[in-house]
C-alpha positions, -999 to +999 in steps of 0.1 A: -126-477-102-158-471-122-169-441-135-195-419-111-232-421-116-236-387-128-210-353-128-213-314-132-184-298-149-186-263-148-163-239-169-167-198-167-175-186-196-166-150-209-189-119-200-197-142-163-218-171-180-214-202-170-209-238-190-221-265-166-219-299-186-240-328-169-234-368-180-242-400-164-281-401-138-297-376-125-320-395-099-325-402-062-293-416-054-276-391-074-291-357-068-278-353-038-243-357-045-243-332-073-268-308-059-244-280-052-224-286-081-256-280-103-270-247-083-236-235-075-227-218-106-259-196-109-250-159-098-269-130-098-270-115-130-249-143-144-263-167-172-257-201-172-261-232-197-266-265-187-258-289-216-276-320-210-259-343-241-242-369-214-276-372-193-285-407-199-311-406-175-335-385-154-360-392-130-382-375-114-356-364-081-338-351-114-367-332-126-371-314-095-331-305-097-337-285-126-371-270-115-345-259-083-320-243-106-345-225-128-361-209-099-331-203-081-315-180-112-353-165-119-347-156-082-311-143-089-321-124-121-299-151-140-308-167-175-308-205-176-307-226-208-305-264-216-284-270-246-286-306-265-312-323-244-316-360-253-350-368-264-356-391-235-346-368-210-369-342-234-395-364-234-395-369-193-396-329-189-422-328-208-440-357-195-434-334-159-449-302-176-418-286-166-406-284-202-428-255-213-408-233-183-372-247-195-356-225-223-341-256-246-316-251-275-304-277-298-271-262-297-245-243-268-242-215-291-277-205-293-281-216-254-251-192-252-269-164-273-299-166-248-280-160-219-266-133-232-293-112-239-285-120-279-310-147-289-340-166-283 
């Protein structure tokens, strides 16, 4: 059995952050399958960091994922950040002009920091 096109793996984090690690495709025939894994672990008041170092690819369904996510914590007074974002998949949210709204860190520890209130 082969691998699936793209997964969420979510891990709680302490102080109610959330790791969600995403690998494989994020586009139209993927989104939906991993739509409620990706939104699900944004709480209210809860931070959550989306490390993006096994995205291989993102389209523009996958774009409009994140853009979901971001304004689905802003509306849950949650922090989002994007920890190790390839440069192609950089490169695409920027392309979008979604990248100047997306808080991107080269590392989970600073992503970490910046949902905690601790960093920038």
């Amino acid at each position: 059995m082969s691998a699936p096109a793209v997964e969420v793996v979510v891990t709680a984090l302490d102080g109610g952050a959330s790791l969600a690690v995403v690998s494989g495709r994020l586009d139209s025939a993927t989104v939906p399958a991993i739509e409620g894994a990706l939104l699900a672990p944004i709480q209210r008041g809860h931070g959550v960091i989306y490390d993006l170092a096994d995205l291989t690819y993102i389209s523009a369904a996958g774009v409009r994922l994140i853009v979901a996510a971001v304004r689905r914590a802003e509306a849950a007074q949650a922090l989002v950040a994007f920890a190790r974002v390839p440069a192609e998949v950089a490169e695409t949210l920027s392309v979008s002009g979604f990248a100047m709204f997306l808080h991107m860190f080269d590392s989970r520890e600073e992503a970490v920091a910046h949902v905690r209130g601790s960093g920038g």
